[in-house]
C-alpha positions in Angstrom: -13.1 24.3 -18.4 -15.5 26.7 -16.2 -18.2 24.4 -17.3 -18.6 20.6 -17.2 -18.8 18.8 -19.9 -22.3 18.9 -22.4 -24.5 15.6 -21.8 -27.2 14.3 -23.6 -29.4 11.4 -22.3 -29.5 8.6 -24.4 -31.6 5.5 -24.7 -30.8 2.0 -26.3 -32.8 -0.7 -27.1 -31.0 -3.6 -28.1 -32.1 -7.4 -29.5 -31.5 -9.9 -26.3 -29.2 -12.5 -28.1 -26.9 -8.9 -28.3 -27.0 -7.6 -25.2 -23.6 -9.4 -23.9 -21.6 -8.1 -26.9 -23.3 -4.6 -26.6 -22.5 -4.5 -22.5 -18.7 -5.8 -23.1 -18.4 -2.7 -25.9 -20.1 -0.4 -23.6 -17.4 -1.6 -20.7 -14.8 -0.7 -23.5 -16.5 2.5 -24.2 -16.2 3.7 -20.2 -17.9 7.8 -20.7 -21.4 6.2 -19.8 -22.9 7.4 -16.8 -25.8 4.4 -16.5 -29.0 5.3 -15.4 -30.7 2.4 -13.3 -34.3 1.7 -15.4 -36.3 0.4 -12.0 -35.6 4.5 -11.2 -36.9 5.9 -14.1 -40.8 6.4 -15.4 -40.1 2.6 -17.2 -38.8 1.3 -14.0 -42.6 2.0 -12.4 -44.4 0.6 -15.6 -42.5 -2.5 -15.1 -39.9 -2.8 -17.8 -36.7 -3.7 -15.4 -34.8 -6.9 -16.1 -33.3 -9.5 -14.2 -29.7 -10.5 -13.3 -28.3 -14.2 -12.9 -27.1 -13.9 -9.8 -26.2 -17.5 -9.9 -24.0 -17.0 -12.8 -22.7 -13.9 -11.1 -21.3 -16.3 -8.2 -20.0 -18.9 -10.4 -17.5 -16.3 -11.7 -17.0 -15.2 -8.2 -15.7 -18.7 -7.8 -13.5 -18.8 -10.7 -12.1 -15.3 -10.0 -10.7 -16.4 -6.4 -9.3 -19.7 -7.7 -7.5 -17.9 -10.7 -6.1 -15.0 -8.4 -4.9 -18.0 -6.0 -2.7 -19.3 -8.7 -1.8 -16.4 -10.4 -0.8 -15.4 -6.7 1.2 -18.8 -6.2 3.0 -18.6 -9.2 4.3 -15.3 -8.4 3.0 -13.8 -11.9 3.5 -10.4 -12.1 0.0 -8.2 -12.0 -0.7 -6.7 -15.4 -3.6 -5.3 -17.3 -4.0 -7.0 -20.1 -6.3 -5.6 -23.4 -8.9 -8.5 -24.3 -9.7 -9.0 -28.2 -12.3 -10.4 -28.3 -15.7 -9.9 -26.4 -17.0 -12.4 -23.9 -20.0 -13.3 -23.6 -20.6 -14.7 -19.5 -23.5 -17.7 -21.0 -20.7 -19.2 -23.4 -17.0 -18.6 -21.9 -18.4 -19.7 -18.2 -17.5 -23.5 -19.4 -14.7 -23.0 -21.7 -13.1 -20.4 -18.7 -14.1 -23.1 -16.1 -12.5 -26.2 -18.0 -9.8 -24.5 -18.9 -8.9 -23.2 -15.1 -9.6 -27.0 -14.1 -7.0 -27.9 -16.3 -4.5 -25.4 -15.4 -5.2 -26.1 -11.7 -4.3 -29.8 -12.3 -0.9 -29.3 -13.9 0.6 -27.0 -11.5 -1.4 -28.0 -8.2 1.2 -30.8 -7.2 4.2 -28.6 -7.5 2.2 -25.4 -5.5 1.2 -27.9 -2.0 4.4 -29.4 -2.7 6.3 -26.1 -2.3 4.2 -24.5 0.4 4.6 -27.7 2.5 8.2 -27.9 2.2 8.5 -24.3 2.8 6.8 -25.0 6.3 8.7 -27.7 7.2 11.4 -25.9 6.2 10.8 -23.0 8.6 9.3 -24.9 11.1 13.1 -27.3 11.3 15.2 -23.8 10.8 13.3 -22.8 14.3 13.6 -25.4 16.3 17.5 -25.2 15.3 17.6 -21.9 16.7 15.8 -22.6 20.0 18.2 -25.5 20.8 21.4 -24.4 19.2 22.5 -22.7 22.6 22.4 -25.6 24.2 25.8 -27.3 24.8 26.3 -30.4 22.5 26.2 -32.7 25.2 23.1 -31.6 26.3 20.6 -35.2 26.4 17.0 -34.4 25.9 16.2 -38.6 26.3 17.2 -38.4 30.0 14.2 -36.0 30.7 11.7 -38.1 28.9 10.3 -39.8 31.7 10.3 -37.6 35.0 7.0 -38.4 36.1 6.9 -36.5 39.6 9.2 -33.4 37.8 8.5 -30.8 35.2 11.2 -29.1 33.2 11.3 -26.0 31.1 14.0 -23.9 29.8 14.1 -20.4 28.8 16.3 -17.4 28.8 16.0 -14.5 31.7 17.9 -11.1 31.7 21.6 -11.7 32.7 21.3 -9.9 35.5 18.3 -11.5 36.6 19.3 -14.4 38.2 19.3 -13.2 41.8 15.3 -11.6 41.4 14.7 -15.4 39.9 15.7 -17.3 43.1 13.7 -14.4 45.0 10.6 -15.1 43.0 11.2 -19.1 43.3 12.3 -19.1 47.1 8.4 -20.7 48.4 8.4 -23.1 45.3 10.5 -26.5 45.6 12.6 -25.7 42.6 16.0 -26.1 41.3 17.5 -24.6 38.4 20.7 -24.7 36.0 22.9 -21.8 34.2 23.7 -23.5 30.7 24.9 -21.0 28.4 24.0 -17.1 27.7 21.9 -16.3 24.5 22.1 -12.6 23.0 22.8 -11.0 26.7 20.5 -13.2 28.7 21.1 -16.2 30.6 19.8 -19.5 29.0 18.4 -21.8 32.4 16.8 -25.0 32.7 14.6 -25.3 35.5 12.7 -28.1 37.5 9.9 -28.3 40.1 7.3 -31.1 41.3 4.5 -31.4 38.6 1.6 -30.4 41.3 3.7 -26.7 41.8 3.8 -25.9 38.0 1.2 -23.2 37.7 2.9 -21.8 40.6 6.4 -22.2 39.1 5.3 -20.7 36.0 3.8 -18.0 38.2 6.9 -17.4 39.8 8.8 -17.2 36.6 6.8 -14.8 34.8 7.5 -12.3 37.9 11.3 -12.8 37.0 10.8 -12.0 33.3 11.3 -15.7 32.3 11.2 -16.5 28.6 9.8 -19.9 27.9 11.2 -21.5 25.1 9.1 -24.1 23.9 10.7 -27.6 23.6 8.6 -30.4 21.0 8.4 -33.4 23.4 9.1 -35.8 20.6 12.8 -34.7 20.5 15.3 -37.1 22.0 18.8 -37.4 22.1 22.1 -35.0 22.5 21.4 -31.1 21.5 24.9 -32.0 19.0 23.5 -34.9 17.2 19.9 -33.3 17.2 21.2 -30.4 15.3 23.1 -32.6 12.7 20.0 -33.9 11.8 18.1 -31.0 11.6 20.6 -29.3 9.6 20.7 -32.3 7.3 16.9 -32.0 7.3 17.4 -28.3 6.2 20.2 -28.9 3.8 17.6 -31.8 2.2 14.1 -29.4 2.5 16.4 -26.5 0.3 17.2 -28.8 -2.4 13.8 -29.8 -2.8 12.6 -25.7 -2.3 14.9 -25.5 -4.9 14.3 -28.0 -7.1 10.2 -27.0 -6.9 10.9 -23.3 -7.4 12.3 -24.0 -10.8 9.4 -26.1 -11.9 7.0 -23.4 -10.8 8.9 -20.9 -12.7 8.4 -23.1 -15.5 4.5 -23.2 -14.8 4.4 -19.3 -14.5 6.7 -19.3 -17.9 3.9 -21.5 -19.6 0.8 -20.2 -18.1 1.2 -16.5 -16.6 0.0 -14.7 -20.1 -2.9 -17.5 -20.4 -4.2 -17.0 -16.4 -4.2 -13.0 -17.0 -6.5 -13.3 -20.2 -8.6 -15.4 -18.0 -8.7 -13.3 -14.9 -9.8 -10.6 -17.6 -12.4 -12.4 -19.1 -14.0 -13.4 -15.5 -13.6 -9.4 -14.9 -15.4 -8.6 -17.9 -18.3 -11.1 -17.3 -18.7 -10.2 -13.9 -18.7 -6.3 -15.2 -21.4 -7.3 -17.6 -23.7 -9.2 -15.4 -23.6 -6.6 -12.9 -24.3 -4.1 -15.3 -28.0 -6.0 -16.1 -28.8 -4.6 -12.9 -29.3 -0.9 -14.6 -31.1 -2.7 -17.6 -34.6 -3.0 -18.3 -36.9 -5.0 -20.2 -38.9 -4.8 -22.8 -40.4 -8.3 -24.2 -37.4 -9.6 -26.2 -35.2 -6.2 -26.1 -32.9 -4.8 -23.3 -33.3 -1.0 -22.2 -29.9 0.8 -21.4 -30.3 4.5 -20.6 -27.5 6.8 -19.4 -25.7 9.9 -19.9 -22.7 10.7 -22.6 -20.5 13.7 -23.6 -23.1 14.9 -26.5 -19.4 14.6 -28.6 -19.4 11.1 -28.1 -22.8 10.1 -29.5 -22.4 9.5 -32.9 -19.1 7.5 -32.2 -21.0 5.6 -29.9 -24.2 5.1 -32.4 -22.0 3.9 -35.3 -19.9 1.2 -33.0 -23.1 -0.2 -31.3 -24.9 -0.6 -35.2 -21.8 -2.2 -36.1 -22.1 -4.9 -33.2 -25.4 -5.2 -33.0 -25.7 -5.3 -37.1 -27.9 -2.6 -37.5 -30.6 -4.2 -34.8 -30.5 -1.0 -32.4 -32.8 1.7 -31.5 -31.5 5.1 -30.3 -33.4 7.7 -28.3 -31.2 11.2 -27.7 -32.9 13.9 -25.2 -31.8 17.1 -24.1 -31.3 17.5 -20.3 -34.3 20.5 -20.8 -36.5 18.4 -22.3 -35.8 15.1 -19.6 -39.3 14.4 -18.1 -37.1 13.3 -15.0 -35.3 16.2 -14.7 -38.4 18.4 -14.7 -39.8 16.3 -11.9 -36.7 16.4 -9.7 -36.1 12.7 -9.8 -32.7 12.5 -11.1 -29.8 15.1 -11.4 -27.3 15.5 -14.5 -24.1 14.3 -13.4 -21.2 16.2 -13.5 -18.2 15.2 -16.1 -15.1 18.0 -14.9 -13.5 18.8 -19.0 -10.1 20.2 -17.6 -6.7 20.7 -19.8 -4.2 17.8 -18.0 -2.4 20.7 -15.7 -5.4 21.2 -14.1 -6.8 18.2 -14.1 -5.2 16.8 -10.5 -6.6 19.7 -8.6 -10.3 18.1 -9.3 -9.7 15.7 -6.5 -9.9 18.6 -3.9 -12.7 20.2 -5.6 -14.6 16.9 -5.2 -13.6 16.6 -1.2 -15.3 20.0 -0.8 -18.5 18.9 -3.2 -19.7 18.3 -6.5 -21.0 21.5 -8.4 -24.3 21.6 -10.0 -24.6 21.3 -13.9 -25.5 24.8 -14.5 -23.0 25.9 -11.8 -19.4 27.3 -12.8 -16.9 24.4 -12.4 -14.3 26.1 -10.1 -11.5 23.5 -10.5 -9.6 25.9 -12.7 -9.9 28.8 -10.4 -8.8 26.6 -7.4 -5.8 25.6 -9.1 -4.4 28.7 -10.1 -5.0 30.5 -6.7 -3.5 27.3 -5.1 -0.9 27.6 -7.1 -0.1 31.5 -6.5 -0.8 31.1 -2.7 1.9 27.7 -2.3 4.6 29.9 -4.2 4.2 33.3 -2.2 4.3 31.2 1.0 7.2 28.6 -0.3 9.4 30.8 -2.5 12.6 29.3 -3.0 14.7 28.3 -5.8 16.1 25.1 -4.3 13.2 23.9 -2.5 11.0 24.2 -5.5 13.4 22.3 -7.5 13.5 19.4 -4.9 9.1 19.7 -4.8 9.3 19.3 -8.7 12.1 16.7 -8.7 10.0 14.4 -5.9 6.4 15.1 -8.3 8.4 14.3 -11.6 9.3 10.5 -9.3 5.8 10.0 -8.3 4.7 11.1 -11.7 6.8 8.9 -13.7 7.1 5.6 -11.1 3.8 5.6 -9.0 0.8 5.7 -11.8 -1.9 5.3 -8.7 -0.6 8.9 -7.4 0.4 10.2 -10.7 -2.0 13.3 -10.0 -0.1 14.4 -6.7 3.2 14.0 -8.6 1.4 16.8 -11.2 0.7 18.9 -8.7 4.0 18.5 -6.6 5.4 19.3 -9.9 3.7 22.6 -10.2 3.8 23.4 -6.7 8.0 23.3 -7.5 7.4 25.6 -10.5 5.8 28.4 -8.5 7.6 27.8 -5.8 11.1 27.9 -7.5 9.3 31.4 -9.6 8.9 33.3 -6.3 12.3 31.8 -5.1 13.8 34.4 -7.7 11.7 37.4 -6.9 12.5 36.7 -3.0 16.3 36.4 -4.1 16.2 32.7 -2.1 18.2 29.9 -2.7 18.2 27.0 0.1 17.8 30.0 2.1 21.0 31.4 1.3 19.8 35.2 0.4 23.5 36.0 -0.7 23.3 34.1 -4.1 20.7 35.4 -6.4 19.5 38.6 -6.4 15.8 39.4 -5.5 13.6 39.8 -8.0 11.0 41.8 -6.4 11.4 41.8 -2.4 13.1 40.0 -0.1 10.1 39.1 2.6 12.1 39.9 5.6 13.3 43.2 4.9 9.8 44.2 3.5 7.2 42.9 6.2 4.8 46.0 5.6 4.7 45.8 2.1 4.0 42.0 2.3 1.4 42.2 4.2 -0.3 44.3 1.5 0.4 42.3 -1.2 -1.2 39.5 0.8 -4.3 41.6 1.5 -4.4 42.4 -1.9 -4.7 38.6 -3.1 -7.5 38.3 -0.1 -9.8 41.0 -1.6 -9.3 40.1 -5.1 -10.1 36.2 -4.5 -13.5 37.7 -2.4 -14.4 39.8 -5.3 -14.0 37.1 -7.1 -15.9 34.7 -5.1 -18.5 37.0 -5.2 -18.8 37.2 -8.9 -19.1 33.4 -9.6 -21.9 33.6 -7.3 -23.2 36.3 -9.1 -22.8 34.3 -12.3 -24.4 31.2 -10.3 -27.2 32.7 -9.5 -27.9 33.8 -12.9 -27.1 30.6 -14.8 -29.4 28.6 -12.0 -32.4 31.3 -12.2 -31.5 31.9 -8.2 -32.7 35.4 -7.9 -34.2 35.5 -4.8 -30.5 36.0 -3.4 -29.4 39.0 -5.4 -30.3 42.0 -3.3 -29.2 39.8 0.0 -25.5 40.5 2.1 -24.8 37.3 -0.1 -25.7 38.9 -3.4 -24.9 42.1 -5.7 -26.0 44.2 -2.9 -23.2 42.8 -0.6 -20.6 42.6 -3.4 -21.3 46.5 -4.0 -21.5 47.2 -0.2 -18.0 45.1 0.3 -16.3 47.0 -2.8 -17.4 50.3 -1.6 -16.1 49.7 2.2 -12.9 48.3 0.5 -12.5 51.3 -2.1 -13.0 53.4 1.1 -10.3 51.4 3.5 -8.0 51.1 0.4 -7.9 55.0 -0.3 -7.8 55.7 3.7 -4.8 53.6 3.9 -2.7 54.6 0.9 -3.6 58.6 1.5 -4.2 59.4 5.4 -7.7 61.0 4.5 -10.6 61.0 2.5 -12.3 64.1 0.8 -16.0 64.9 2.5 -17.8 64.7 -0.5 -16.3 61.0 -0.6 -17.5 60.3 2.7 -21.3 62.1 1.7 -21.1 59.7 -1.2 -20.0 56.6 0.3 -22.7 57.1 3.1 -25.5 57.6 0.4 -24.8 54.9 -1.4 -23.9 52.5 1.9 -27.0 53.5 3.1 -28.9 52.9 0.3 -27.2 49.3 0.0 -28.2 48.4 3.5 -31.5 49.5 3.0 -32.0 47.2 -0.3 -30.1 44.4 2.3 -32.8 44.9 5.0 -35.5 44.5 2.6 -34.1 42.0 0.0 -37.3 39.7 0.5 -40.0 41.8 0.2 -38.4 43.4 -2.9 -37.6 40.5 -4.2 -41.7 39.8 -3.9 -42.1 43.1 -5.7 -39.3 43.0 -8.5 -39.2 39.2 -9.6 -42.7 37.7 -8.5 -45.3 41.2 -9.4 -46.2 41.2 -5.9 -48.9 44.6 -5.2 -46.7 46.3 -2.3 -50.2 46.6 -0.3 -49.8 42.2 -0.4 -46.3 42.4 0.9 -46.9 45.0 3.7 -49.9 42.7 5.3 -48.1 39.5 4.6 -47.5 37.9 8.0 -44.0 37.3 8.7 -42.3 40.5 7.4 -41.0 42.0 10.7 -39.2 38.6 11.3 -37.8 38.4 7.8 -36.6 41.9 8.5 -34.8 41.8 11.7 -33.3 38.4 9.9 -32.0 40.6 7.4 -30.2 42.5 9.6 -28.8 40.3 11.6 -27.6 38.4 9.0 -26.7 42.1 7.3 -23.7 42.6 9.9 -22.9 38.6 10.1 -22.2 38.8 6.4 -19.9 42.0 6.6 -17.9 40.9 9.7 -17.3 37.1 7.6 -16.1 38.8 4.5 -13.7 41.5 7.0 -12.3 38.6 8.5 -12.4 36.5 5.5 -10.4 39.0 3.9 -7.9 39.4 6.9 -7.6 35.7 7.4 -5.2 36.2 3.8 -2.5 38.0 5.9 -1.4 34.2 6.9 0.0 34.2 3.2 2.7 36.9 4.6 2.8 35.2 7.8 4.0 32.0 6.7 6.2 33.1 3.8 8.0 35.2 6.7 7.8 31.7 9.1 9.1 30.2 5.8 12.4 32.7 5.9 12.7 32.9 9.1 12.8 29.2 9.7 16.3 29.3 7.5 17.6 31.9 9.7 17.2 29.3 12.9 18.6 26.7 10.7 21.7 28.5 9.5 22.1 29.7 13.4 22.2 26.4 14.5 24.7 25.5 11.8 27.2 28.1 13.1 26.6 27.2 16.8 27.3 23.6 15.5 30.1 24.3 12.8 32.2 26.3 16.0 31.5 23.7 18.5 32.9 20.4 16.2 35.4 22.9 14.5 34.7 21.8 11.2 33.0 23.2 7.8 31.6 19.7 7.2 28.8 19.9 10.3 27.7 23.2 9.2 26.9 21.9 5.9 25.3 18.8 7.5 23.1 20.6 9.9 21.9 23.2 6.7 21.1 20.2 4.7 18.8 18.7 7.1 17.2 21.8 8.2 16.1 22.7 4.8 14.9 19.0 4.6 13.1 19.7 7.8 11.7 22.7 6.1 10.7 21.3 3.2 8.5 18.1 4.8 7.0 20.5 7.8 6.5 23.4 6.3 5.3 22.5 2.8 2.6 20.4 4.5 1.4 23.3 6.9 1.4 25.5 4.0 -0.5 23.0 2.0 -3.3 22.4 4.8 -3.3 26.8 5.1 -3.8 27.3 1.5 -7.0 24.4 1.3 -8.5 26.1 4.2 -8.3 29.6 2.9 -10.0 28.0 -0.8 -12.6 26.0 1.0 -13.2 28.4 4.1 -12.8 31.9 2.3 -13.0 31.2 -1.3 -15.6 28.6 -2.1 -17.9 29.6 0.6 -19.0 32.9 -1.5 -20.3 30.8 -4.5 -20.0 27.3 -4.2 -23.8 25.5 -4.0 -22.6 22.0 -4.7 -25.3 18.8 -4.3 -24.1 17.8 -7.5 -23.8 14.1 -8.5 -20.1 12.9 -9.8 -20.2 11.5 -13.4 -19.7 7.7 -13.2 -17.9 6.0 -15.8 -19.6 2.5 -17.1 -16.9 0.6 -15.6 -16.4 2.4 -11.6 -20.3 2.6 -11.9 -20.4 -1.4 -12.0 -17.4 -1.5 -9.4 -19.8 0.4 -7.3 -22.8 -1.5 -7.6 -20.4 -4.8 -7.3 -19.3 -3.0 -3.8 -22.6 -2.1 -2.4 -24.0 -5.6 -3.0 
């Protein structure tokens, strides 16, 4: 928390008849950030190692034909923990014989299935396109028109007369033979040298083809005894093959998941060979681990590898690499589980440096504070909470939104009470603190409040940032102390105007001192920068060229900087704005309610109407509050310290899915 996690990079060199059982521990393992060797100082002297890509394929192979019939069998998807650890040059043939085998026990029963359950849909629609049709209706007498085509279709019931309009220049003749859900069911004819014309003619009329097989013959009564004998016959067999595939996925489901683990693990462990290198008859695995993990990690790989491993540990300071700019630490967030979730949007602003202060925490509890002063109330926080605590419990893939839908409720239902708001209903629970409505002044100051303490507080993670990178050029800029002191003084000043009605002239003398002082520091940050940091003589900065143009910059960017953090800190009053939106979106709904209660005469459409209008609420102005609260973090928050360009820590496992994806 406020930092990421402590890494070390390490360095294995491991025997080459160990390197599959070493890779399948390391997949185990997962907090392994690999390091590709060809990248790295050993990479340019040669020592990388090669992949079998044609064993890589082969289990590509097997992986589609064991999904297929895990697919066909309908076994259900689980993860399921392997014991032992596969090795891709010896299971390839035992996996691939025993798939081969598998496939040839339940292959008959699977075509059998899916080509009865084709002909089975295939007979149930051409029962439906003909059952309209009256039983007498003989399909054998149409067989051999030679000079006439047919065709029968349905057209809107009250299309009939448009249809002899769009037929009248086509020799034609057609019959009404039944109706079909609201639409006429025809049978039209014409000569066979009109019947792109006819067809034509049709489609103007909305005609609906419906597609006759020519092999039918016979009445439309006795074709559909047949069919539905067909059908009846097709079932028993759907049936009767079900059952013995149930019995397949009974026998084999637990076996086929093992082996779809097994080609996962290979495949993992051949595509991580591509971040290996090569040294004679040893592999080279470097990468970087939680420094707490390291002598777990040691002892298991000694244990594997039977004592045949050589470990290098270096400090990030001491990395050759790092000194040289080739490769960055990566960036391993160590939050408490509450705070956790919110790391997905810190990552979709950026990734923080090492050094830099890992803001996840500090986004969470201002996102939290900011979502319950704009959606305070009891009953809609109890509904946000319930909802998380569903997703939580019943949807693993989004289990982090359900966390923070789960403290979004919390908040939420906390400021319910201090607004005295329940469902809206203001009559129930007494406020707390304020109600927002009957105190829009004081809300408004609150919500500035928040807005100048986030700033200030933006400003002194950059200040922290700056120190922990050795960034010190920016200290004396707008951006720096010297605009953090400057804001604080003009905020001291406003803050004092606005609470008294005047300020004391030896305030103003002092403020103006000091302000003036400030901006003078701000004007020339650079060249005192020069002087302070780097021992610049001041007769060297005064002649370097350039120094006009860095100081008009500097003023420029000198009232750019204090207009951004004015606004930035204004831009807070949509805190107040859309808690009072918030309340005063219940008073439209409880409005309607009474309009709508008076005109049905009945308590029962009151209560319907406030029901869905605090559903409304909940769905529309929870996600606008959501969407205002990121862009206030991101936009006024985060802009005032973040530096990001930081590279995400990988685990050994998504960094192979990776590779797997970009090949």
């Amino acid at each position: 928390m406020f930092k990421p996690e402590k890494l070390i990079r390490i360095t294995i060199q491991v025997p080459l008849q160990f390197i599959s059982a070493v890779t399948a521990t390391l997949t185990r393992f997962k907090l392994l950030h690999l390091v590709r060797i060809s990248e790295t100082y050993l990479g340019h002297l040669g020592y990388t190692a090669d992949t079998d890509e044609g064993l890589i394929k082969k289990f590509e192979e097997l992986f589609k034909e064991v999904k297929f019939i895990i697919e066909a069998l309908a076994v259900r998807a689980e993860q399921i923990a392997l014991q032992d650890l596969v090795i891709p040059e010896k299971d390839i043939f035992r996996i691939k014989d025993r798939l081969k085998e598998v496939k040839k026990a339940v292959e008959p029963t699977l075509n059998s299935l899916k080509i009865a359950g084709g002909e089975l849909v295939e007979k149930k629609a051409l029962s439906d396109k003909i059952s309209f049709l009256p039983a007498d209706f003989d399909f054998s007498r149409l067989k051999d028109c030679r000079f006439v085509s047919w065709m029968i279709g349905l057209v809107p019931a009250r299309g009939l007369e448009k249809l002899e309009e769009s037929l009248a220049e086509v020799h034609h003749a057609f019959t009404h033979i039944g109706t079909f859900q609201q639409r006429a069911v025809i049978m039209v004819f014409g000569l066979k040298k009109d019947e792109s014309i006819l067809e034509r003619a049709l489609k103007g009329a909305f005609f609906e083809k419906i597609d006759i097989p020519a092999r039918i013959s016979g009445t439309a009564g006795k074709i559909i005894a047949d069919i539905q004998s067909q059908i009846e016959t097709l079932e028993e067999k759907k049936k009767r093959l079900s059952l013995e595939r149930e019995s397949f996925k009974k026998k084999y489901s637990e076996e086929l998941l093992i082996i779809k683990e097994k080609i996962i693990a290979a495949r993992n462990i051949l595509t991580a060979r591509r971040f290996f290198g090569k040294i004679d008859k040893s592999y080279l695995i470097s990468g970087w681990i939680p420094i707490r993990l390291f002598e777990k990690l040691k002892e298991t790989l000694t244990a594997v590898t039977e004592g045949q491993v050589i470990f290098e540990k270096v400090d990030s300071a001491e990395l050759r690499e790092m000194r040289e700019g080739v490769i960055n630490i990566p960036i391993l967030f160590n939050n408490p589980m509450l705070i956790s979730p919110f790391e997905k949007l810190t990552r979709l602003y950026g990734t923080p440096r090492y050094k830099e202060v890992e803001p996840t925490i500090f986004f969470a509890l201002s996102f939290l504070l900011m979502f319950g002063m704009m959606f305070g109330d009891v009953g809609h926080g109890i509904v946000l909470f319930i909802v998380g605590h569903i997703i939580f419990r019943r949807f693993y893939k989004y289990m982090d939104y359900g966390v923070i839908l789960m403290e979004c409720g919390i908040v939420s239902a906390i400021f319910g009470f201090l607004y005295g708001s329940l469902f809206g209903l203001d009559n129930v629970i007494p406020a707390l603190w304020f109600r927002p409505l009957n105190n829009i002044s004081y809300f408004m100051k609150v919500a500035l409040g928040v807005g100048i303490f986030l700033v200030s507080l933006g400003f002194i993670l950059n200040l922290i940032n700056a120190l922990r990178l050795s960034e010190y050029e920016g200290l004396l800029s707008a951006s720096g102390l010297a605009g953090a002191l400057f804001y604080w003084m003009l905020i001291g000043v406003g803050v004092k105007y606005f609470f008294t009605g005047h300020l004391a002239p030896h305030e103003l003398s002092v403020f103006g001192w000091v302000a003036g002082l400030l901006i003078t520091i701000i004007v020339l940050n650079q060249p005192l920068y020069r002087l302070l940091f780097k021992r610049q003589p001041i007769g060297k900065i005064i002649k370097q060229k350039g120094l006009l143009t860095e100081i008009v910059e500097s003023v420029v960017q000198l009232f750019d900087d204090i207009i951004r953090y004015l606004s930035n800190t204004i831009s807070f009053i949509r805190l107040a704005a859309f808690a009072l939106a918030h309340a005063a979106l219940f008073l439209s709904v409880f409005s309607i309610a009474d309009l709508v209660a008076h005109e049905k005469g009945g308590g029962l459409f009151y209560w319907l109407v406030v029901t869905a209008g605090n559903a409304v609420i909940i769905l529309l102005e929870g996600l606008v509050v959501s969407i205002q609260i990121v862009r206030l973090e991101y936009y006024e928050f985060f802009t005032k310290f973040f530096r990001g360009g930081g590279e995400q820590f990988k685990s050994f496992d998504h960094e192979i899915d990776s590779e797997k994806n970009n090949v």
